[in-house]
mmCIF file of the N, C-alpha and C atoms, coordinates in Angstrom:
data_MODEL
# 
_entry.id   MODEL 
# 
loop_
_atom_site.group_PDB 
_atom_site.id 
_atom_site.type_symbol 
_atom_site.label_atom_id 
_atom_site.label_alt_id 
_atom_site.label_comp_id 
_atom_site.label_asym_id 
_atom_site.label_entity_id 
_atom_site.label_seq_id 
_atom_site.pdbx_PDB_ins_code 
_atom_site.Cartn_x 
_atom_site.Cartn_y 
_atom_site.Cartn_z 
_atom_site.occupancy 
_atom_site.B_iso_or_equiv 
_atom_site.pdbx_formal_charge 
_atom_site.auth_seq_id 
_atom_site.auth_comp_id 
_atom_site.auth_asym_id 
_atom_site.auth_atom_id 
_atom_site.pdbx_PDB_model_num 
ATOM 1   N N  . UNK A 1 1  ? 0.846  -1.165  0.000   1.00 0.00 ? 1  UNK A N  1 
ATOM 2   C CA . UNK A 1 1  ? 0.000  0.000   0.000   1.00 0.00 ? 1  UNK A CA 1 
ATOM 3   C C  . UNK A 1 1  ? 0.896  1.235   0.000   1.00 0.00 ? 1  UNK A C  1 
ATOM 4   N N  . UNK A 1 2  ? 0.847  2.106   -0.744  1.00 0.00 ? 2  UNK A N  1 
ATOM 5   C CA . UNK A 1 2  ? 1.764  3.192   -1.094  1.00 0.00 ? 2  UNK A CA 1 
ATOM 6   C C  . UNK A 1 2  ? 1.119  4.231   0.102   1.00 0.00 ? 2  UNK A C  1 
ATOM 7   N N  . UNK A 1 3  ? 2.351  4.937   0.180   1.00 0.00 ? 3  UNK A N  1 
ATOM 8   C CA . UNK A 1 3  ? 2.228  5.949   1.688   1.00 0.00 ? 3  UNK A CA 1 
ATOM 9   C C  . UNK A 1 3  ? 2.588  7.512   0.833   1.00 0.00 ? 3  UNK A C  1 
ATOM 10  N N  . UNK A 1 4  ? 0.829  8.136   1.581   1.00 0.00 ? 4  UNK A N  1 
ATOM 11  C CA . UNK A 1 4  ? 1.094  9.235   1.117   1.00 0.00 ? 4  UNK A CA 1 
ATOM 12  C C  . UNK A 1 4  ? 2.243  10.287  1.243   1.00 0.00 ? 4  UNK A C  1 
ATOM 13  N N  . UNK A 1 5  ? 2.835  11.139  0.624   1.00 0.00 ? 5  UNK A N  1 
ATOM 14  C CA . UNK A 1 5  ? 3.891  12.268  0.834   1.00 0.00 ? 5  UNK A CA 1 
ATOM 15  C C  . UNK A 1 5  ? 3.461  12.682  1.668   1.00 0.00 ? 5  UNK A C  1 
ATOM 16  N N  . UNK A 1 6  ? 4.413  13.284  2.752   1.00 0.00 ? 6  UNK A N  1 
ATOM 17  C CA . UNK A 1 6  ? 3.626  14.712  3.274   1.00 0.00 ? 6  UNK A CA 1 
ATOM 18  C C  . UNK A 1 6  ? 4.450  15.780  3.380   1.00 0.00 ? 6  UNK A C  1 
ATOM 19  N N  . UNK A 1 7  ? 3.694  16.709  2.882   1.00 0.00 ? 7  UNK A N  1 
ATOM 20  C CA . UNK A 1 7  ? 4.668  17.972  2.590   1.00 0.00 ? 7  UNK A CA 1 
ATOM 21  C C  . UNK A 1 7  ? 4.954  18.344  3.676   1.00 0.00 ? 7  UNK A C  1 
ATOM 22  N N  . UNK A 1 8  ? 6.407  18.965  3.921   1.00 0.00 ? 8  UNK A N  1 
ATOM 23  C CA . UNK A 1 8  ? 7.593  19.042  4.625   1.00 0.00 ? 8  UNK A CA 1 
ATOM 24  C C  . UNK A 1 8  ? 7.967  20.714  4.428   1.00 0.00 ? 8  UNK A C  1 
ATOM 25  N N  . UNK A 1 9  ? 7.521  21.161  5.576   1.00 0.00 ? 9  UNK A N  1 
ATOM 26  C CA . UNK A 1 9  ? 7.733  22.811  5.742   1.00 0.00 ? 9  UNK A CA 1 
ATOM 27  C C  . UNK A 1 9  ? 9.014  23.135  6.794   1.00 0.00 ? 9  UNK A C  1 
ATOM 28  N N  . UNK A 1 10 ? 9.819  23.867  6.144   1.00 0.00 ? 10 UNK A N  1 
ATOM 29  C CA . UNK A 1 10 ? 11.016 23.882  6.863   1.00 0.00 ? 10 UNK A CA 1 
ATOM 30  C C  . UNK A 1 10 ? 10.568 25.015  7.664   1.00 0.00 ? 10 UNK A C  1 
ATOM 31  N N  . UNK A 1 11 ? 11.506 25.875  8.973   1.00 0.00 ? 11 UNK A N  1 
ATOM 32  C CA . UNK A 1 11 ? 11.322 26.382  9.653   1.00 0.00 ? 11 UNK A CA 1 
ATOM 33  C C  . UNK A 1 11 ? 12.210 27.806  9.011   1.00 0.00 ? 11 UNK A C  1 
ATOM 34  N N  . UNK A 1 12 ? 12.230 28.752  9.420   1.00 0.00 ? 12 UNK A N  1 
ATOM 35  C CA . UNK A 1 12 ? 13.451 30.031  8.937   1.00 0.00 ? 12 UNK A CA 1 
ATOM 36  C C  . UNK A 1 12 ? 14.685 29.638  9.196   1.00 0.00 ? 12 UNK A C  1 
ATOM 37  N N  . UNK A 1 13 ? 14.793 29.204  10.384  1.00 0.00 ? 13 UNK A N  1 
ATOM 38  C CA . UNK A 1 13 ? 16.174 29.020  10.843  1.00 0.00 ? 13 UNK A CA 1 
ATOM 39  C C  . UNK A 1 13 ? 16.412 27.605  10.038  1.00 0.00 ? 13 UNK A C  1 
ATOM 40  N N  . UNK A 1 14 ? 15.740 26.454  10.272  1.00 0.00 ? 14 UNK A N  1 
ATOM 41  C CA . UNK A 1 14 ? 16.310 25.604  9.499   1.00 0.00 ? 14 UNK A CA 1 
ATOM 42  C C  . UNK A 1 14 ? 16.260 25.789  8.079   1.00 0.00 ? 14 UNK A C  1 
ATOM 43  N N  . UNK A 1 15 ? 15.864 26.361  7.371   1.00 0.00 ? 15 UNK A N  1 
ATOM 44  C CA . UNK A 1 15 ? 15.894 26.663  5.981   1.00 0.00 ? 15 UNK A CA 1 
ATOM 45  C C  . UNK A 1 15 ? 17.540 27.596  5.367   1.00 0.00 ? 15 UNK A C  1 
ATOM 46  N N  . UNK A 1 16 ? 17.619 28.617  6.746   1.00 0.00 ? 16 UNK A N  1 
ATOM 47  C CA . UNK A 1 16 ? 18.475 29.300  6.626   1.00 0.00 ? 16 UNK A CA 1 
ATOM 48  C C  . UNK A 1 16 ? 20.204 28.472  7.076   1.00 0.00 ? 16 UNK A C  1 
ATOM 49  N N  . UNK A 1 17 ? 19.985 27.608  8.089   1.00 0.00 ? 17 UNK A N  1 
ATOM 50  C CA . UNK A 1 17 ? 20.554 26.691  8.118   1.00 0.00 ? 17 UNK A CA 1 
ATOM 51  C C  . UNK A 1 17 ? 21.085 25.453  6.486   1.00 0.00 ? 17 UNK A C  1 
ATOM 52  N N  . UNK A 1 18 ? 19.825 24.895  5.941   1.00 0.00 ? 18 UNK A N  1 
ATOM 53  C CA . UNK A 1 18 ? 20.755 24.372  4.755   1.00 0.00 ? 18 UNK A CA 1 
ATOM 54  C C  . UNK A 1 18 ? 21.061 25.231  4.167   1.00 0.00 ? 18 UNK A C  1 
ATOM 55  N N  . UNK A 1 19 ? 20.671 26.427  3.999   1.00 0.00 ? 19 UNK A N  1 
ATOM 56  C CA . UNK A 1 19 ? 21.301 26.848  2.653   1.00 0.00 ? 19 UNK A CA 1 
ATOM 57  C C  . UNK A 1 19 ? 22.327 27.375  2.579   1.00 0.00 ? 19 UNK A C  1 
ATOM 58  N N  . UNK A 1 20 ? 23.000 27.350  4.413   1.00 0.00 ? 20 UNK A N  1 
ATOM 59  C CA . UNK A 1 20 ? 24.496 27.635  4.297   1.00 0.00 ? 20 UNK A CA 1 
ATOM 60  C C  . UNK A 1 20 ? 25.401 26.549  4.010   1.00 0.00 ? 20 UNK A C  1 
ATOM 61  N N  . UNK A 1 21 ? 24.619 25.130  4.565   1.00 0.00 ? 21 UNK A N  1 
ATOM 62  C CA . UNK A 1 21 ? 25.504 23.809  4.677   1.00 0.00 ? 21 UNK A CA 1 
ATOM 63  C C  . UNK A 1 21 ? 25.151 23.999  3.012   1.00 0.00 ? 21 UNK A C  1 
ATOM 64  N N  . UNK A 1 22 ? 24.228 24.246  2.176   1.00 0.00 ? 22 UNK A N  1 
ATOM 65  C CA . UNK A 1 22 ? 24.881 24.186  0.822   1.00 0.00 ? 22 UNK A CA 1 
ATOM 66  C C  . UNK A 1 22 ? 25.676 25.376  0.232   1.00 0.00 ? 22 UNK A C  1 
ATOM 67  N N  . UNK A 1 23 ? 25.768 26.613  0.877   1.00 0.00 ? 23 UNK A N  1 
ATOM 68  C CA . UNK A 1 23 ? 26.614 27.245  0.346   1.00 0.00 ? 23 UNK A CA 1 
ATOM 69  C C  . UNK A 1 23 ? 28.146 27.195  0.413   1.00 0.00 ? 23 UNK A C  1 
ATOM 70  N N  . UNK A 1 24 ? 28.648 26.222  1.808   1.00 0.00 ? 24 UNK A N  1 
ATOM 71  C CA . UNK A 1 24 ? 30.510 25.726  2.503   1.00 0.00 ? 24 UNK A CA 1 
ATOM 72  C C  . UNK A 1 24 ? 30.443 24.526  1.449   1.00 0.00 ? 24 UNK A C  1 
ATOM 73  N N  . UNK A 1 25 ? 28.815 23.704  0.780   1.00 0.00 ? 25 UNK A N  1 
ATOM 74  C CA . UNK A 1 25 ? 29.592 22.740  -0.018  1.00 0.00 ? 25 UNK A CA 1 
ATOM 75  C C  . UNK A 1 25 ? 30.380 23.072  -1.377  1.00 0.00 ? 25 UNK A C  1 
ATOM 76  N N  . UNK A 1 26 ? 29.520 23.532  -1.684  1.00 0.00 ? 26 UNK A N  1 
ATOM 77  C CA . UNK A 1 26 ? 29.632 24.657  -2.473  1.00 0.00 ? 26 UNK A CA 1 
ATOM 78  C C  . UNK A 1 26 ? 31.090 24.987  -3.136  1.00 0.00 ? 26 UNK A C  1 
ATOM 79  N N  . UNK A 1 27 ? 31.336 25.717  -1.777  1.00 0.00 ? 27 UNK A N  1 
ATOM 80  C CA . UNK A 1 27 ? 32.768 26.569  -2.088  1.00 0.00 ? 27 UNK A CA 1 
ATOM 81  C C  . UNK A 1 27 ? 33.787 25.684  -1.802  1.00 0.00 ? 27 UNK A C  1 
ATOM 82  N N  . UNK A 1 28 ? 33.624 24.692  -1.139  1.00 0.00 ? 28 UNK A N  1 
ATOM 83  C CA . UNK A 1 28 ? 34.713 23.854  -0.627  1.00 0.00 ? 28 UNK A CA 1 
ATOM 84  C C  . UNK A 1 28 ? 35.400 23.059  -2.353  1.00 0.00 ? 28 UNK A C  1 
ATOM 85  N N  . UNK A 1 29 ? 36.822 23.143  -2.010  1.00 0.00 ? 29 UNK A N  1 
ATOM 86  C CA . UNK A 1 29 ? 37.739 22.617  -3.300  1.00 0.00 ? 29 UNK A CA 1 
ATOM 87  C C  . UNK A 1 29 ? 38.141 21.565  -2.926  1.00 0.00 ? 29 UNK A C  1 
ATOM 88  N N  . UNK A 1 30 ? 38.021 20.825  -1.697  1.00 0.00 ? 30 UNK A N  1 
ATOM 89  C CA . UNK A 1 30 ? 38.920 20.122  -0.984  1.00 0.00 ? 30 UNK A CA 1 
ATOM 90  C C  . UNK A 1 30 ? 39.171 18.615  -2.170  1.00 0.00 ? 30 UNK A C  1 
ATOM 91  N N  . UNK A 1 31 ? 38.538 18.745  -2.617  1.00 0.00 ? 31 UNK A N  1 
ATOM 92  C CA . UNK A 1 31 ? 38.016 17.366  -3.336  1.00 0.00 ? 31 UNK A CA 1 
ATOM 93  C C  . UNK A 1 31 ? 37.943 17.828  -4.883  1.00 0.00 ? 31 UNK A C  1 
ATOM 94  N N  . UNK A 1 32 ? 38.198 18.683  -5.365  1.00 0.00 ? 32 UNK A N  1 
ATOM 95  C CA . UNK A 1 32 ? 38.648 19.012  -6.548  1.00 0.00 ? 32 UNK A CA 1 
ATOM 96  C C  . UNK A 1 32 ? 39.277 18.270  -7.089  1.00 0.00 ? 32 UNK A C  1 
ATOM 97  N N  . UNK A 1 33 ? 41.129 17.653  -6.727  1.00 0.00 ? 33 UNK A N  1 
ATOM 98  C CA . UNK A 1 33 ? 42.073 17.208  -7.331  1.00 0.00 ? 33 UNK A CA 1 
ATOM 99  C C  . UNK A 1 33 ? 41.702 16.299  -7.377  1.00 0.00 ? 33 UNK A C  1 
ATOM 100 N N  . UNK A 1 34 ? 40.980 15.712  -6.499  1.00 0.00 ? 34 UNK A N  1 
ATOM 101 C CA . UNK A 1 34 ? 40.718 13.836  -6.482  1.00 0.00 ? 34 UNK A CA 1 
ATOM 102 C C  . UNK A 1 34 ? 39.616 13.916  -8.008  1.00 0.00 ? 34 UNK A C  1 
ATOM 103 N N  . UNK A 1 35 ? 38.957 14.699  -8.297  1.00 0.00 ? 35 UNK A N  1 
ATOM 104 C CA . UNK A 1 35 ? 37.992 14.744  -9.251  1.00 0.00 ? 35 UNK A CA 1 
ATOM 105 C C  . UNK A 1 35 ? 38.926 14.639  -10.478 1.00 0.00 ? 35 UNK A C  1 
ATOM 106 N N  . UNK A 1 36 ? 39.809 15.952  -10.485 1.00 0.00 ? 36 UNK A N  1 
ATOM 107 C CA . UNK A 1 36 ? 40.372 16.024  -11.733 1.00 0.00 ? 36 UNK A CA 1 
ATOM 108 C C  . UNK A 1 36 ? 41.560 14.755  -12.006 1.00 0.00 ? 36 UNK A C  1 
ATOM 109 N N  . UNK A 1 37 ? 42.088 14.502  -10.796 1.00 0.00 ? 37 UNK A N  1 
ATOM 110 C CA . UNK A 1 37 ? 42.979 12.892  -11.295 1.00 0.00 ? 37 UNK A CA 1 
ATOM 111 C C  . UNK A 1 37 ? 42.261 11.517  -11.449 1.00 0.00 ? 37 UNK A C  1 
ATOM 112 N N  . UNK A 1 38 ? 41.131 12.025  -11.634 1.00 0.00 ? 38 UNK A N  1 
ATOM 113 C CA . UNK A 1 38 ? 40.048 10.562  -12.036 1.00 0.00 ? 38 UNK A CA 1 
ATOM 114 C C  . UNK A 1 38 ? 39.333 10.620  -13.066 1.00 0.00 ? 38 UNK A C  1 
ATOM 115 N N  . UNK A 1 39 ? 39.324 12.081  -13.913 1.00 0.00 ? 39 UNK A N  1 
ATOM 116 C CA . UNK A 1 39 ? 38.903 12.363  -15.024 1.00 0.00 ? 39 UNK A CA 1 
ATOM 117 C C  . UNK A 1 39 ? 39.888 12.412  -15.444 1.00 0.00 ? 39 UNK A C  1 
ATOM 118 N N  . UNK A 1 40 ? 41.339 12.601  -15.293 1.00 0.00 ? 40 UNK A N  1 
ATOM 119 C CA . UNK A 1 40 ? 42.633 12.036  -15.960 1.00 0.00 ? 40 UNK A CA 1 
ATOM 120 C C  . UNK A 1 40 ? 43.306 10.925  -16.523 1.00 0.00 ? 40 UNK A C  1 
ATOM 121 N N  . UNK A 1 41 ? 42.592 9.920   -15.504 1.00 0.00 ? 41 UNK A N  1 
ATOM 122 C CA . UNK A 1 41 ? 43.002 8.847   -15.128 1.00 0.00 ? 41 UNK A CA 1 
ATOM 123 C C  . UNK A 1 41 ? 41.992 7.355   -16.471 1.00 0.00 ? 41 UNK A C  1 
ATOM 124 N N  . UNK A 1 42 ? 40.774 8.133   -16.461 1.00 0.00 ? 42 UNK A N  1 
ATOM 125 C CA . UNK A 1 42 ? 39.633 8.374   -17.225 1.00 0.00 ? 42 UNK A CA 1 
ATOM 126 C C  . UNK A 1 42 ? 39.968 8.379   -18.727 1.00 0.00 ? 42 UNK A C  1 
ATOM 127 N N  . UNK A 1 43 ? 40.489 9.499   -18.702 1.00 0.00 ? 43 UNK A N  1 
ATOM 128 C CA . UNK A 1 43 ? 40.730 9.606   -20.787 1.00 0.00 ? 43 UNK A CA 1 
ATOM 129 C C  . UNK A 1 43 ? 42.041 8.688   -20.837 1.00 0.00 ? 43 UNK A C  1 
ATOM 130 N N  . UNK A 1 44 ? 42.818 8.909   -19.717 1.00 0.00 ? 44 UNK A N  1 
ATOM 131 C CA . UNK A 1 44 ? 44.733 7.600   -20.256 1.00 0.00 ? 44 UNK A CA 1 
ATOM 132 C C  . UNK A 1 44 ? 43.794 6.472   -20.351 1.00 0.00 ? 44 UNK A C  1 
ATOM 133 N N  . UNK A 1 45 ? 43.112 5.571   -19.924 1.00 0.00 ? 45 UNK A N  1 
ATOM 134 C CA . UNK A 1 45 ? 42.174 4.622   -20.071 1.00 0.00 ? 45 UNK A CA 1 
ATOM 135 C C  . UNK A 1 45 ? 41.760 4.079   -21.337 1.00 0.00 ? 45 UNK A C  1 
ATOM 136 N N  . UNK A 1 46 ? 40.742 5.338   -21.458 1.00 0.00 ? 46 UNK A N  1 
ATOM 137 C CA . UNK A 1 46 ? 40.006 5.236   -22.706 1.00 0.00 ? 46 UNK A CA 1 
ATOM 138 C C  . UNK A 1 46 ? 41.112 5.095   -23.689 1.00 0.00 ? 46 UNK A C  1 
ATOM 139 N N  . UNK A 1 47 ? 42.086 6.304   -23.874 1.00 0.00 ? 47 UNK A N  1 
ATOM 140 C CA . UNK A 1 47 ? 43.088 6.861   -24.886 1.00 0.00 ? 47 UNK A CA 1 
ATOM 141 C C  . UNK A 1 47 ? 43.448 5.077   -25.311 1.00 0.00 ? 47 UNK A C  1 
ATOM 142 N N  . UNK A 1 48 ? 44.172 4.580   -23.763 1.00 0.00 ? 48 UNK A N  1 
ATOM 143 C CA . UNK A 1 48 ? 44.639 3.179   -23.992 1.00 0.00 ? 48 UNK A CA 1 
ATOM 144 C C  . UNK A 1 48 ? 43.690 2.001   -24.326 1.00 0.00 ? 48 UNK A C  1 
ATOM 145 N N  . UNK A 1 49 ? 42.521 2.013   -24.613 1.00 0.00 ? 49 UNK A N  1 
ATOM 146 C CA . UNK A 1 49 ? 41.636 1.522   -24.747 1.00 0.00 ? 49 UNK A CA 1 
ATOM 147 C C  . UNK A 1 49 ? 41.659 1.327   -26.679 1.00 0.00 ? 49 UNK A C  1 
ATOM 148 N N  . UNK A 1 50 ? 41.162 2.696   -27.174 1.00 0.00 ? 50 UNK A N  1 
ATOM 149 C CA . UNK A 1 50 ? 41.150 2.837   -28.221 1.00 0.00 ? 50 UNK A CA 1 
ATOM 150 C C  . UNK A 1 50 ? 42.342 2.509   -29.290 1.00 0.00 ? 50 UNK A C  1 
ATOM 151 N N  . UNK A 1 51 ? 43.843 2.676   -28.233 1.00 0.00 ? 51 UNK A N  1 
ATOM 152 C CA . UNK A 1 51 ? 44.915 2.530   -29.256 1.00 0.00 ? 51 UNK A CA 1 
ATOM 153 C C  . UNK A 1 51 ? 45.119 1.018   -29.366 1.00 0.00 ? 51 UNK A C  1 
ATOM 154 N N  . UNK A 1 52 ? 44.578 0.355   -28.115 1.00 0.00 ? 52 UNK A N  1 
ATOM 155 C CA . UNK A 1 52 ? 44.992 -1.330  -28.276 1.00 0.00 ? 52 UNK A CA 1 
ATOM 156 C C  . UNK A 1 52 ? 43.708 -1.710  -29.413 1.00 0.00 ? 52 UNK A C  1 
ATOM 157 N N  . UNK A 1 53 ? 42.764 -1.385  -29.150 1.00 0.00 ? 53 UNK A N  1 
ATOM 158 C CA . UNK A 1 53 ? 41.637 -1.875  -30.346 1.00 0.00 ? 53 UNK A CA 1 
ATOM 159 C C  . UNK A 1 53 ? 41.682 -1.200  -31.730 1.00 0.00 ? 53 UNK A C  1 
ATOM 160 N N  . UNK A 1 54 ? 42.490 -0.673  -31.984 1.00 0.00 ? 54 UNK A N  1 
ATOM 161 C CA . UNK A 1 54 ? 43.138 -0.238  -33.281 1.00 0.00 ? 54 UNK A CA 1 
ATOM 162 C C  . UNK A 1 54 ? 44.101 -0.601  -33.858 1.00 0.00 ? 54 UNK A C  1 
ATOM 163 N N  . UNK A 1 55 ? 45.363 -0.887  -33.003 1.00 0.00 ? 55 UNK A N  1 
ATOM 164 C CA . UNK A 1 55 ? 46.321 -1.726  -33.052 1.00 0.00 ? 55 UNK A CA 1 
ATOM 165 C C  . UNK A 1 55 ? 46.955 -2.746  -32.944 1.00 0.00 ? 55 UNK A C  1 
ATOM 166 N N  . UNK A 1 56 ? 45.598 -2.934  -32.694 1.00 0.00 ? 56 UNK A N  1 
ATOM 167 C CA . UNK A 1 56 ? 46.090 -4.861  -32.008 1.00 0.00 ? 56 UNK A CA 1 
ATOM 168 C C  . UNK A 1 56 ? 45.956 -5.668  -33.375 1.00 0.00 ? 56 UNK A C  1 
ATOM 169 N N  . UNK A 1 57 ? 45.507 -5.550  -34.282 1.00 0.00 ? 57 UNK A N  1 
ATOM 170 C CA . UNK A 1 57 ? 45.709 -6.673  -34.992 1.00 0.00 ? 57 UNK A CA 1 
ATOM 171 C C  . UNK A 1 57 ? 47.042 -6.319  -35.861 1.00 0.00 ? 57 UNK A C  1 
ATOM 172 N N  . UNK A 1 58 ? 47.445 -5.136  -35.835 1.00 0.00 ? 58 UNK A N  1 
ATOM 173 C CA . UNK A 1 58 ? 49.359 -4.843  -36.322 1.00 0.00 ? 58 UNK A CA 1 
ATOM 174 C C  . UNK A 1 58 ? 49.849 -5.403  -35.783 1.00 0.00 ? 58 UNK A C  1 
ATOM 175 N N  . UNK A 1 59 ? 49.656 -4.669  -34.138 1.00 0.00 ? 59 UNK A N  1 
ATOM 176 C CA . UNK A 1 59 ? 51.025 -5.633  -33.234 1.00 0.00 ? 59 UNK A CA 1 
ATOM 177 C C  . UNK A 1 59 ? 50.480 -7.157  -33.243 1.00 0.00 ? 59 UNK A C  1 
ATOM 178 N N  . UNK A 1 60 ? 49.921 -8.323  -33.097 1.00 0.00 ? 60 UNK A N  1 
ATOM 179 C CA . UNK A 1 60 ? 49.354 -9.232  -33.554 1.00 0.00 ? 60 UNK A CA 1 
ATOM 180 C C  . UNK A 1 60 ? 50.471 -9.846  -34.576 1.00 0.00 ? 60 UNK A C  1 
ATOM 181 N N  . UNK A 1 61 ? 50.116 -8.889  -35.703 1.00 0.00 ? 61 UNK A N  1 
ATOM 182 C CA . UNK A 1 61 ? 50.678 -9.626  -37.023 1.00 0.00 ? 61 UNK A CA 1 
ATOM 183 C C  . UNK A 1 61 ? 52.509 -9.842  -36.628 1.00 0.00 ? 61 UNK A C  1 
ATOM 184 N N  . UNK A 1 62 ? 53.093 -8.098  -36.765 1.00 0.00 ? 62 UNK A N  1 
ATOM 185 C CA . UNK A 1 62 ? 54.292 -7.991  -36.557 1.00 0.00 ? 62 UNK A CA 1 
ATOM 186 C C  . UNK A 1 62 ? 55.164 -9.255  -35.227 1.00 0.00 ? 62 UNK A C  1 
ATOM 187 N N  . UNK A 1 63 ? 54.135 -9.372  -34.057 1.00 0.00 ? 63 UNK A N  1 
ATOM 188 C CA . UNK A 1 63 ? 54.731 -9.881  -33.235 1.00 0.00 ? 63 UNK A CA 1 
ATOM 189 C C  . UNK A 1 63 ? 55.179 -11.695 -33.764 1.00 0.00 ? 63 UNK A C  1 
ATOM 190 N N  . UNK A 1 64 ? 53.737 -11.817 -34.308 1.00 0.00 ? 64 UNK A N  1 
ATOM 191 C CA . UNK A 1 64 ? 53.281 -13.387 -34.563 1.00 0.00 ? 64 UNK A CA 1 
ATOM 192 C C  . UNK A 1 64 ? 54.745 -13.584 -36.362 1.00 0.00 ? 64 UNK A C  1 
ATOM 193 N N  . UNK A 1 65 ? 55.240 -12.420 -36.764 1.00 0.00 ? 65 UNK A N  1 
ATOM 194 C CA . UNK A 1 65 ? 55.573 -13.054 -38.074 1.00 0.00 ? 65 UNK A CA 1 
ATOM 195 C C  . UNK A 1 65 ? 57.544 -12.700 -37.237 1.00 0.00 ? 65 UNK A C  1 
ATOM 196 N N  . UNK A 1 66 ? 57.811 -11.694 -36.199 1.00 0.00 ? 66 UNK A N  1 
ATOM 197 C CA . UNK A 1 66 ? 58.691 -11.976 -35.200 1.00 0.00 ? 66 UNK A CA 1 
ATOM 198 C C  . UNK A 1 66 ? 59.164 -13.293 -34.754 1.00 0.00 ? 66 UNK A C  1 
ATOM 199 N N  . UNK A 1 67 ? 57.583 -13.612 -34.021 1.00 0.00 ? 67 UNK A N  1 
ATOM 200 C CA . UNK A 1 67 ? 58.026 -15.122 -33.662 1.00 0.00 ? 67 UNK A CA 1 
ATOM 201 C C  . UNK A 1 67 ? 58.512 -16.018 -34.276 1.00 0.00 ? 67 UNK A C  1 
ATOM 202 N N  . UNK A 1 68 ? 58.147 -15.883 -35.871 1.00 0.00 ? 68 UNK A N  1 
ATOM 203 C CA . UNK A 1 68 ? 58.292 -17.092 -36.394 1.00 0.00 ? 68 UNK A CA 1 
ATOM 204 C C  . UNK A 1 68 ? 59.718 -16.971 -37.231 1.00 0.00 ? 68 UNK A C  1 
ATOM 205 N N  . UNK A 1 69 ? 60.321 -16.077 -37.405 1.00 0.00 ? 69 UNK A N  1 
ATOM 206 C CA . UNK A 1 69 ? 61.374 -15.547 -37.913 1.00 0.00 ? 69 UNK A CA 1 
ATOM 207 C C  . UNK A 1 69 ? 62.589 -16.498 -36.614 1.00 0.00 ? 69 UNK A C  1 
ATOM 208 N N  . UNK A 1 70 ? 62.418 -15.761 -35.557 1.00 0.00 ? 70 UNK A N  1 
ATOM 209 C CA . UNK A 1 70 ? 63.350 -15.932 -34.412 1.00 0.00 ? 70 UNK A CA 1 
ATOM 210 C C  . UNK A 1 70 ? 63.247 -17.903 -33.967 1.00 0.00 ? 70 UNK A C  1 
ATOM 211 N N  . UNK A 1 71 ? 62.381 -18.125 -34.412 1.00 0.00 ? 71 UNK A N  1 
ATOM 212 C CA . UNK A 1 71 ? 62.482 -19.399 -33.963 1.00 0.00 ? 71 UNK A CA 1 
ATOM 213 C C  . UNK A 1 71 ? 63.188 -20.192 -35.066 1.00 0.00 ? 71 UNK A C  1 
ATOM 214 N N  . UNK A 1 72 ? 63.189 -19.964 -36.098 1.00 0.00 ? 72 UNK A N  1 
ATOM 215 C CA . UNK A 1 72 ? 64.285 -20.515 -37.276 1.00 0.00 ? 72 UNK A CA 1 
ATOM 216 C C  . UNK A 1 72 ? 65.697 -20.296 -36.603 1.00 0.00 ? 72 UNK A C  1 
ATOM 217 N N  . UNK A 1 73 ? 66.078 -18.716 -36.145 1.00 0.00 ? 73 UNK A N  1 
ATOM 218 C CA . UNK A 1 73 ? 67.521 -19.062 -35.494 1.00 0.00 ? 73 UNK A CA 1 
ATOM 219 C C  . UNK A 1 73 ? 67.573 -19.891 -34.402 1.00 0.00 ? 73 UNK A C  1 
ATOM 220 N N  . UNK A 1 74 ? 66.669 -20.145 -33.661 1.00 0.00 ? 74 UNK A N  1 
ATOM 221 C CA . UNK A 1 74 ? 66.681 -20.275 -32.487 1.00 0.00 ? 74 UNK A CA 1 
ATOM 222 C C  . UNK A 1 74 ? 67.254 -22.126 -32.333 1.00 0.00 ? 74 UNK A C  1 
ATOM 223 N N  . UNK A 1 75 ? 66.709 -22.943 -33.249 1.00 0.00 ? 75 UNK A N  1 
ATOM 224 C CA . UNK A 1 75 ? 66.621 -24.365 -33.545 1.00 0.00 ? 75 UNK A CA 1 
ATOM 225 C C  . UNK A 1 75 ? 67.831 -24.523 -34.751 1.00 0.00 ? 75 UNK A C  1 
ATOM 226 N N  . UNK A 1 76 ? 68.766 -25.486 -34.095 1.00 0.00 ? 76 UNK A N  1 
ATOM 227 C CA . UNK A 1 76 ? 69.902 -25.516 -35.561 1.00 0.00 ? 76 UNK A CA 1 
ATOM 228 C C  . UNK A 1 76 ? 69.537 -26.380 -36.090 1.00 0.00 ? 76 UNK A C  1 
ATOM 229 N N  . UNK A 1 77 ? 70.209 -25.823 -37.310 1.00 0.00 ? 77 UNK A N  1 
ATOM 230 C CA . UNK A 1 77 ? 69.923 -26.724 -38.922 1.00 0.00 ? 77 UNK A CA 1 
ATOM 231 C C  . UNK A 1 77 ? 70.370 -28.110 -38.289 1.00 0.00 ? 77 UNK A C  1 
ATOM 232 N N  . UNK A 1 78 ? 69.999 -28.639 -39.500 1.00 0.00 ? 78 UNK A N  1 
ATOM 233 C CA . UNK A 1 78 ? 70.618 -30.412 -39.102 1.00 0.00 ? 78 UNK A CA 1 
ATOM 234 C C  . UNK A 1 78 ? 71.711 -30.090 -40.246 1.00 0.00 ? 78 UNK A C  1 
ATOM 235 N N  . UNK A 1 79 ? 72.878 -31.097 -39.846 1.00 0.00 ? 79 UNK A N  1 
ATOM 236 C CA . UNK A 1 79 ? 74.221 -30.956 -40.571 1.00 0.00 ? 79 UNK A CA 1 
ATOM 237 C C  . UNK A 1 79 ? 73.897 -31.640 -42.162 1.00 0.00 ? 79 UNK A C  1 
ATOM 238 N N  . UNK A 1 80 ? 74.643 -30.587 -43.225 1.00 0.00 ? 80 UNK A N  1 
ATOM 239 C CA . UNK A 1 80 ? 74.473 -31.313 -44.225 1.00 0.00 ? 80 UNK A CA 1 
ATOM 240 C C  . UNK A 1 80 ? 74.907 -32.311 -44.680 1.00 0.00 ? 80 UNK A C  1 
ATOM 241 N N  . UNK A 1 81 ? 74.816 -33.484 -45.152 1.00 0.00 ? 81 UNK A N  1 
ATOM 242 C CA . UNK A 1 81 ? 75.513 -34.889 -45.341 1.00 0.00 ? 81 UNK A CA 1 
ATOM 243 C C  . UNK A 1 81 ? 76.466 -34.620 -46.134 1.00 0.00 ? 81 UNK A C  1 
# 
C-alpha cells in the first residue's frame, strides 16, 4: 500500500541553516584534485583503450611473423651430409 507524501515545511532558521551547509559545499575545493585525477586517469584509459583496439591486430601480425622468424635461429639446422 503506497504511503502518502507529506509535505515538509522547513522552519526560517532551518531553511536558513541548509542553505548555508549548501553554500561551505559549495565553495569547498577540498576534493577538486581527487575529481580532476580521475577524469585524468579516465581519458589515459580510454586513450589506452582505443589505441589497443586499433592496433592490435598490427602488433598481432608484426609480433606473430617476429616469432616465427626468431624461432628458425633459435633451432639448428641439421648438418648437411
Amino acid at each position: 500500500m503506497p504511503v502518502a507524501a507529506v509535505p515538509v515545511r522547513l522552519a526560517p532558521l532551518e531553511l536558513r541553516m541548509l542553505m548555508e551547509l549548501l553554500r561551505r559545499a559549495l565553495a569547498d575545493q577540498r576534493g577538486q584534485d581527487l575529481v580532476e585525477y580521475t577524469l585524468l586517469g579516465a581519458t589515459v584509459a580510454f586513450a589506452g583503450l582505443l589505441a589497443m583496439s586499433t592496433f592490435g591486430t598490427v602488433i598481432n601480425t608484426v609480433y606473430t611473423s617476429w616469432e616465427t622468424v626468431t624461432d628458425g635461429l633459435w633451432y639448428p639446422q641439421p648438418p648437411a651430409p
